[in-house]
Structures are given as C-alpha cells and as structure tokens.
C-alpha positions in Angstrom: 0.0 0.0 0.0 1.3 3.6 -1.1 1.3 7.1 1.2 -2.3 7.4 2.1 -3.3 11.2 3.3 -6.6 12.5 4.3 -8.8 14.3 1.1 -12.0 16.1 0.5 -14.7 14.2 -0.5 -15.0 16.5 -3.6 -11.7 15.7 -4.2 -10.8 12.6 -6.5 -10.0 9.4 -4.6 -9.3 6.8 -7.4 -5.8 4.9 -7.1 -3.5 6.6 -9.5 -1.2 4.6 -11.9 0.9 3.1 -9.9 -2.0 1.9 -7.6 -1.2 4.5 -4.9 -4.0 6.4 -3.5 -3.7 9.8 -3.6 -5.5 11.9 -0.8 -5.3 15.2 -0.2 -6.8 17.4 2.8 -9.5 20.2 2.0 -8.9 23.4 2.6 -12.7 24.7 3.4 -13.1 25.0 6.3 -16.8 24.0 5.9 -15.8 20.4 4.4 -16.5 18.1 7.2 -14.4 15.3 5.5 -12.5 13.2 8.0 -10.0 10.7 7.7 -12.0 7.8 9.4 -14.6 8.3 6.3 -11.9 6.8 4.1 -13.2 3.4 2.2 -12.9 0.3 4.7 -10.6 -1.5 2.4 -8.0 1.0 2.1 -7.8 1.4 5.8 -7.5 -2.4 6.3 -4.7 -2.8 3.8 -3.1 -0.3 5.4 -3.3 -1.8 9.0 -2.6 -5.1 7.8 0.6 -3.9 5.8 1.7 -2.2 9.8 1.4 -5.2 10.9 3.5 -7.4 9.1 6.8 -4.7 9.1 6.0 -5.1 12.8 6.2 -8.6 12.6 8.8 -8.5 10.2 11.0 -6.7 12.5 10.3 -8.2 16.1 11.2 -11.5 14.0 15.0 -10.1 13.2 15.1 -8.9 16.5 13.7 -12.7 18.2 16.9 -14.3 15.8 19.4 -12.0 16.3 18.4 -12.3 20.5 19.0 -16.4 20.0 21.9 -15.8 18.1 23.3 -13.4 21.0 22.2 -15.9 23.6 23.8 -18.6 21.9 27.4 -16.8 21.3 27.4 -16.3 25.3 26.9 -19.9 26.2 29.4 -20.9 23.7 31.7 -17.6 25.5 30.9 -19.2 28.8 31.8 -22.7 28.0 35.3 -21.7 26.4 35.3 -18.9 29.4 35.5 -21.8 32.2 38.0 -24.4 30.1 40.4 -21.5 29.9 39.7 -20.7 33.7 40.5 -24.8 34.5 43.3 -24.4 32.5 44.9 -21.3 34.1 44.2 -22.3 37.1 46.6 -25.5 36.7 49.0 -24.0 34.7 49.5 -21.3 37.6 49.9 -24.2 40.1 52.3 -25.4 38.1 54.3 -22.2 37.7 54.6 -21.7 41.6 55.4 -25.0 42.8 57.0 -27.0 40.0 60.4 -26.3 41.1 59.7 -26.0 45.0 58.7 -29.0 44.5 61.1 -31.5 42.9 63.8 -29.3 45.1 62.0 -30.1 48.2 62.5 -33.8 46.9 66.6 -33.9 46.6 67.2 -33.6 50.5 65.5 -37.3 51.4 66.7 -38.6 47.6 70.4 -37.5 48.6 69.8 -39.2 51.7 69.1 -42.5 49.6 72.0 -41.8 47.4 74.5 -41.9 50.3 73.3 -45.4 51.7 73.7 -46.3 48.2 77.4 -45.1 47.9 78.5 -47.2 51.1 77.2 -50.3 49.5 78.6 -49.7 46.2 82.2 -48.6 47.5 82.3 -51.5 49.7 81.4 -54.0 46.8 83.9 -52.1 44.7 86.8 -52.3 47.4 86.2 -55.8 47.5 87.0 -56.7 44.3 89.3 -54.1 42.5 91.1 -51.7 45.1 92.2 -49.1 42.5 88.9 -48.7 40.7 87.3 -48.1 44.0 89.9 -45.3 45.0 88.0 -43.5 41.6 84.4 -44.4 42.6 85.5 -42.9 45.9 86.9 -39.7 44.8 84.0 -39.4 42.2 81.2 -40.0 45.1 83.3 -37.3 47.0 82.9 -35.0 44.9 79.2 -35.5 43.8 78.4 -35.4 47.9 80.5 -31.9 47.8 78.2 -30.4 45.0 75.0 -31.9 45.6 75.7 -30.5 49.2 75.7 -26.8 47.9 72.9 -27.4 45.7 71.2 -28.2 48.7 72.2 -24.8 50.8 71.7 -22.7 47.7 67.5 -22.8 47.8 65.5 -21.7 44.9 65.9 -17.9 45.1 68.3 -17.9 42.4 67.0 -20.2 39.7 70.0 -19.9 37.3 72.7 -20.2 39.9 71.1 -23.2 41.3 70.8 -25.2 37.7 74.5 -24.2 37.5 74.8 -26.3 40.0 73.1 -29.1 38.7 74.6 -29.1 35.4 77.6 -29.8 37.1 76.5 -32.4 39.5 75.3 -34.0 36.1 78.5 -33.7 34.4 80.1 -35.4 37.1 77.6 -38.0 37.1 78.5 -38.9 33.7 82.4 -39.7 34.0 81.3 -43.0 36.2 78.8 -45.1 35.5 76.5 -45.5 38.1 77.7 -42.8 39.8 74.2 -41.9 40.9 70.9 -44.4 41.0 68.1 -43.5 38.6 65.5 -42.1 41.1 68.3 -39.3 41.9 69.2 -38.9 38.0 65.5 -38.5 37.1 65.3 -35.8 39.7 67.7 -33.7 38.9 66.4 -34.0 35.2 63.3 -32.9 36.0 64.8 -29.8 38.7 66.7 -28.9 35.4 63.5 -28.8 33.1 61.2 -27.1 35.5 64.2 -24.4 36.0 64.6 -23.9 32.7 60.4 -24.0 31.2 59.7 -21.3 34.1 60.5 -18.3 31.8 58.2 -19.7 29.0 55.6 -21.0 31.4 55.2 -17.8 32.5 54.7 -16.1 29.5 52.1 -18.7 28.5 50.3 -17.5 31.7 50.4 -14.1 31.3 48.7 -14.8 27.6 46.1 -17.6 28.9 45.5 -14.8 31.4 44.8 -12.1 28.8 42.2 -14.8 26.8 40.9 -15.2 30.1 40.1 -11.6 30.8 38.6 -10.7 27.3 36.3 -13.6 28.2 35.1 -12.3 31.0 34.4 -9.2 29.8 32.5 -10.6 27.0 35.0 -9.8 24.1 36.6 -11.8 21.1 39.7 -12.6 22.3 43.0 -11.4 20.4 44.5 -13.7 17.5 47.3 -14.7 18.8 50.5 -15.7 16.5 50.3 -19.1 15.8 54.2 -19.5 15.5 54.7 -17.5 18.5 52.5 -19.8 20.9 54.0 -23.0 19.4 57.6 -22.0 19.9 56.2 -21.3 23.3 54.3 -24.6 24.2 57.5 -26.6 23.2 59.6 -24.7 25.5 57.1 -25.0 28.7 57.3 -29.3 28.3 53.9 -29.6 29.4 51.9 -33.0 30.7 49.7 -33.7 27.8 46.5 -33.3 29.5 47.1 -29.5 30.3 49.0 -28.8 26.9 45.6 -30.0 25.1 43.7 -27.8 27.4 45.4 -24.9 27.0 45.6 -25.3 23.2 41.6 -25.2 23.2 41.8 -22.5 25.0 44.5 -20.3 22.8 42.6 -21.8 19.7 45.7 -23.6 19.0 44.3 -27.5 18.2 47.2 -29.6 18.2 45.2 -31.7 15.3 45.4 -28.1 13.3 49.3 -27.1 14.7 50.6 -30.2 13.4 48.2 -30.6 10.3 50.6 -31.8 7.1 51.0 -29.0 4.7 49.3 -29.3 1.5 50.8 -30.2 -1.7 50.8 -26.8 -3.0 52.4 -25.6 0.1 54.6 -28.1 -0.2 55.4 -27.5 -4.0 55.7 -23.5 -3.1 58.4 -24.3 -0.5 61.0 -26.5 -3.0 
C-alpha cells in the first residue's frame, strides 16, 4: 500500500497509476471530511501492511536475541575451560620447582646409603677402581651439598649447580641411582620451562580476561605460541587444554602441509 493522506470528498480518490491512493486534505473550512470516512478496504490494507513490518521486525530482533544468547553460552563454555586451564598451569608455575627441590634432601639421603654399598662391593674386588668411585662419590656429595644450601631464590645459579652435578655424574657409571638422576632432570627442566611457562600465563590470562568481559579474544600468532608450548614441556593433559583455549588444536598445529604448500616451499 502507497502514502495514504486525508482528502475532500470533492476531491478525487481513485488509485493513480501506480496503484497508490492519492488523498489530499481540504482546505474549506466548511468540508467536514474526516480521515476515518476513508473506504474500509483502504484502511484495512493499510493496518494489515503495519502489521507485518511489525512482525517483520520483532522476527529479526527474536533471531538476532537467540543468536546473542547462543554466542554467550558458547563464550561461557570456552570462558570456564580457559579458567580450568589457568588455574593448573599457575599451580604449576609456583610449585613445580619448590617441588622436585624439596625432593633432593630425602633422595640424597638414599643416594649416600647407596654409595657405602657400592664402595664397599667395589673395594672388594678391584682396590684401585674403587679409590676413583670414591673420589668421584666425594665429589658428587660436595656439589649436591651446595645445591642443597643454595634454595630456589636464584634459579640460574642453582641449575649451574646441577649441570655440574650431572656432568660429574657422567664420567662413572653409576655414579648416581636413577630415582636421583631422574630428579635432577626434572629440577633442570622445571628451571629452565619457568620463563616460558610464565609467559604462557600471562597470555592464557589475557584470553581469560577478554572472556570475561564478554569480548573476542585477540588472534594470537600461531608461530609464537608454538615455539612457546614446546619450550614450557607440558603433561599432555594440560597442553591440550590450553591449546583449546588459545585456539591452538594440536590436530590443526601439526596438520601436514598441503601439496601446494609443499610444491611452493622447494
């Protein structure tokens, strides 16, 4: 239905080419035509056509509500994955070298009741290879000593120290018994992944934060965050946690390049 205004009755009404009706007000001021004595059917058409852009709209404005309500549930799932996540990766962060440090005193304990066993077996049987052993044990006893009185203030000081206890380690077999070797393997790595394991918190953090304020979070560089996650020598579990979180899928890092990527790169 066209623009509909009010006319004079002595005025023409008939629909005009293009099937709008044209209706124009009097300007008598003794005409008592009135808009409500338009034709029924033109007045119907017209209510009817209100209705349905009202419709119309209020049925945009229902989808794009669902749609909204839908992007926040799928915001609030993701929001509390990345939360979990965090929350791990932090606990790791603050006590995954207290930890395994906290573990040498007993495990050097263990080692030197080993030694006195080992010596004594040695002694037994070849006096001058034991006079080595002895020397050797000695000196790992000196430096695993200082590693002990040296704490965990100063992180590169102290794996100092246990590179060198390794090194020593590794001029006689069975110098030290596997439970102690795996230890200070795992002192070194935790020492070492801290930097990077706190940079990876500091982004899941960030993803976090947008999250909860009900924002997109930033694309992150895709190179950047894998050089990362290789460098923090995660547990699987939390790696593939904090990948779905960072929008990193391990199935899509690690995804073969295509042929034509592959042909583009010879």
């Amino acid at each position: 239905m066209g623009n509909v205004t009010v006319c004079c009755c002595k005025q023409d009404t008939a629909p005009s080419a293009d099937g709008h009706v044209q209706v124009h007000r009097c300007l008598d001021d003794d005409c008592s035509f009135e808009a409500n004595s338009l034709p029924s059917s033109l007045t119907t058409a017209s209510s009817k056509e209100g209705l349905l852009e009202k419709k119309t709209a209020k049925g945009k404005e229902n989808k794009s509500s669902k749609l909204k309500a839908k992007e926040n549930l799928l915001r609030q799932a993701k929001l509390k994955d990345v939360t979990e996540a965090r929350k791990k990766l932090q606990k790791l962060c603050t006590t995954a070298i207290k930890t395994s440090y906290a573990s040498m005193g007993p495990e050097f304990e263990c080692q030197k009741n080993i030694w006195k066993i080992m010596l004594t077996q040695t002694e037994a049987v070849e006096k001058s290879g034991a006079a080595t052993k002895k020397m050797r044990v000695e000196q790992l006893s000196v430096k695993i000593q200082e590693a002990l009185t040296m704490g965990t203030k100063d992180p590169a000081c102290l794996q100092r120290a246990l590179q060198d206890i390794s090194s020593l380690a590794a001029e006689v077999d069975d110098s030290l018994n596997n439970s102690m070797r795996a230890l200070l393997q795992k002192l070194m790595l935790a020492i070492s992944s801290a930097p990077y394991r706190s940079t990876l918190l500091k982004t899941v953090q960030q993803v976090e934060g947008d999250l909860e304020n009900g924002l997109e979070p930033k694309k992150l560089a895709g190179f950047e965050i894998e050089a990362i996650l290789k460098q923090c020598h995660l547990e699987q579990t939390l790696e593939i946690q904090l990948r779905a979180g960072l929008g990193r899928d391990k199935s899509i890092a690690c995804a073969p390049r295509t042929a034509a990527a592959r042909n583009k790169s010879k």
